[in-house]
N, C-alpha and C positions, 0 to 999 in steps of 0.2 A: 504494500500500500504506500510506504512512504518513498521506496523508488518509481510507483508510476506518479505518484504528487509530483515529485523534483522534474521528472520528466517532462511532464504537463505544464510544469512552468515557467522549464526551460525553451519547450518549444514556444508559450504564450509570448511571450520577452522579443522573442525574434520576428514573430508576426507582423504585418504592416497592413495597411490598410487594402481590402479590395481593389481589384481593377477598375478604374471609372470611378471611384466613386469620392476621391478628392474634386477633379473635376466637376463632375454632379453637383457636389457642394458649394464648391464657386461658382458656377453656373449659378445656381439659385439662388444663390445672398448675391449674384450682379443683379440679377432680373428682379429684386426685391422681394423674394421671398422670406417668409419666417420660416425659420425648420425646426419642427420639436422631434426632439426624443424621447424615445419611450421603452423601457425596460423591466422587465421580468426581475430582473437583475436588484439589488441593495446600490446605491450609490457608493457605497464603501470598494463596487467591484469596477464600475460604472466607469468613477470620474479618474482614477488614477487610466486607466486603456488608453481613456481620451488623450487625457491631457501628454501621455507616452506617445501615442501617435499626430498629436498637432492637431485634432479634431475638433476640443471643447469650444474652441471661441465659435465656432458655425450654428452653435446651439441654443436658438433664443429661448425656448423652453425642453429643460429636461428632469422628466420624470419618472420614477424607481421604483419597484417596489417598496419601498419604503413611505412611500406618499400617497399610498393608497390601502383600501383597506382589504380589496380585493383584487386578485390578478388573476392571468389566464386560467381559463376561458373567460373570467367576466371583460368586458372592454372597459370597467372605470378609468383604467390606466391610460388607454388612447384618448377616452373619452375628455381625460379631464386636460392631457397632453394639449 
């Protein structure tokens, strides 16, 4: 257990963001969009990724599970996003 944790986050570490999908988000914050996010996820897991990959600032609203009081399947989470 504790060598596939290390493993798992040794490969997390090295990860970088999707194909297109920097782009995408430049895209949309030129064209004036807002872009919320929304996660399953605790912001505890959330905002360190981001801010490792140069994503946070794109995100005019993001929310965790942490900030709701239901998640998948319920949509609170988009909903309130």
């Amino acid at each position: 257990h504790r060598r596939r944790h290390t493993l798992f986050h040794e490969r997390l570490a090295r990860q970088t963001p999707r194909p297109g999908i920097l782009s995408l988000l430049m895209d949309a914050r030129a064209a004036g969009l807002r872009i919320g996010l929304a996660s399953s996820s605790g912001h505890s897991w959330v905002a360190p990724h981001l801010a490792r990959l140069g994503l946070d600032s794109f995100f005019d609203a993001r929310l965790c599970a942490d900030d709701v009081t239901h998640t998948k399947p319920d949509p609170e989470l988009y909903l309130r996003c």
